[in-house]
N, C-alpha and C positions, 0 to 999 in steps of 0.2 A: 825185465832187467836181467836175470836169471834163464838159460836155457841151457841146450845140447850144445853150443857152441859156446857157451860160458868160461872162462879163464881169469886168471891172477883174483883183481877187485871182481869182477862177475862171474862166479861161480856155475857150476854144472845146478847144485842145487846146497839148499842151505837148511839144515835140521831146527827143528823148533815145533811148538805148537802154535798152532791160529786159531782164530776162531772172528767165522764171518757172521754175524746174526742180523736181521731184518725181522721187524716186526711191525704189521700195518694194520691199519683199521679203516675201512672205507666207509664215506657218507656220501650225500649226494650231492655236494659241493666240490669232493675231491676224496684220496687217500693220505689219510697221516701214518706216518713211522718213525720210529724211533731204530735206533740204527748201533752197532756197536760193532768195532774191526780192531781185535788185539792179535799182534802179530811178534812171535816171541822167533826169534831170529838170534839160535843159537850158533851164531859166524865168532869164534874167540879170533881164529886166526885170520880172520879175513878182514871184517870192521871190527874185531873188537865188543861184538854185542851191540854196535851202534845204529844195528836196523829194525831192534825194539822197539815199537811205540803203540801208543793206544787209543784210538781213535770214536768219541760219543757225539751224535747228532741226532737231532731231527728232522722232517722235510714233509712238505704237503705240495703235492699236486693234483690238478685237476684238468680242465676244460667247461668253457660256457658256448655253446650255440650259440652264433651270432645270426647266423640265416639256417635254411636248409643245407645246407653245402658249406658253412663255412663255418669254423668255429674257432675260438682261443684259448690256448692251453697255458698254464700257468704253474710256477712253480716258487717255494721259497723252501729256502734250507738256513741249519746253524750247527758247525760240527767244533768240537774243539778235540784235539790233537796232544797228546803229552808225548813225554820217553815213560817207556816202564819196562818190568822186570829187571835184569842185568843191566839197563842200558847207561853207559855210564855219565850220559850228557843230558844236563835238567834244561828241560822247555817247554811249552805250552803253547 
């Protein structure tokens, strides 16, 4: 969204704190994680503060052998999404 070639609404770059965390735990059916993405998107003059938000989920994937050569992979996820810090637009 954001690059060297960034201008007006898309910026070169946009100050703030983030924070990307992944946290998994593997069994032999698959990997579970729990997942957390807050991205503090200090833009006043550009959005306004309105590229806050804060994002928690979970997800398991794995695979099961079907034959020697062939196998299926599998996946389910559940994330929910807010606004947070400055942002000044309530959503979920």
């Amino acid at each position: 969204v954001n690059g060297n070639r960034g201008t007006g609404a898309r910026p070169r770059n946009i100050g703030g704190n983030n924070l990307f965390a992944v946290l998994g735990y593997a069994t032999r059916l698959g990997t579970a994680s729990g997942f957390a993405y807050l991205v503090d998107q200090d833009a006043s003059a550009v959005q306004g503060f309105r590229l806050s938000s804060q994002t928690y989920g979970v997800r398991f994937a794995g695979k099961a052998a079907l034959t020697r050569d062939i196998s299926l992979g599998y996946s389910a996820s559940w994330a929910r999404q807010s606004n947070w810090h400055r942002n000044p637009n309530r959503y979920t």
